[in-house]
N, C-alpha and C positions, 0 to 999 in steps of 0.2 A: 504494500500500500504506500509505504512511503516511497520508494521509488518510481510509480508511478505518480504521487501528487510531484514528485521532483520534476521529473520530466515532463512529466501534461501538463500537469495545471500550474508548475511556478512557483509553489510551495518549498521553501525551502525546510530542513526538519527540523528546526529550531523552532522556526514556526509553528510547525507543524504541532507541536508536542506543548505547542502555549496555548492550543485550544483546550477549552473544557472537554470532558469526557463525552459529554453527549454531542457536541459541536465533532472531533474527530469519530463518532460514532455513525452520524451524520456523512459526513464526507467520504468514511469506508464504505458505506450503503450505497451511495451515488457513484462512487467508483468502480464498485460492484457491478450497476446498474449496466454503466458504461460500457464497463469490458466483457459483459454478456451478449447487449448489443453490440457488439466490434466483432465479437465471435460469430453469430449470426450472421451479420453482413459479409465477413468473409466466406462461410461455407456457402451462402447462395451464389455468393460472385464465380466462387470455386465449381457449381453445380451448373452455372449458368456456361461458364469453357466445356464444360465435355460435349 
């Protein structure tokens, strides 16, 4: 997760780690979200070549 808010979203982990519990709890769940859909969209792009 943190490597992910480092590189996507610009979150350094200093930062990252000065949010409250529920705020980084928050942020995991969206990034979650994220990279569920990125997964998706790659296997249909992947289904859409053969």
């Amino acid at each position: 997760m943190a490597y992910y808010s480092l590189h996507e979203l610009n979150i350094l982990p200093h930062d990252l780690m000065a949010f409250s519990a529920r705020e980084r709890a928050a942020i995991y769940a969206m990034i979650s979200i994220r990279v569920e859909e990125e997964k998706k969209e790659r296997s249909k792009s992947r289904a859409r070549k053969k």
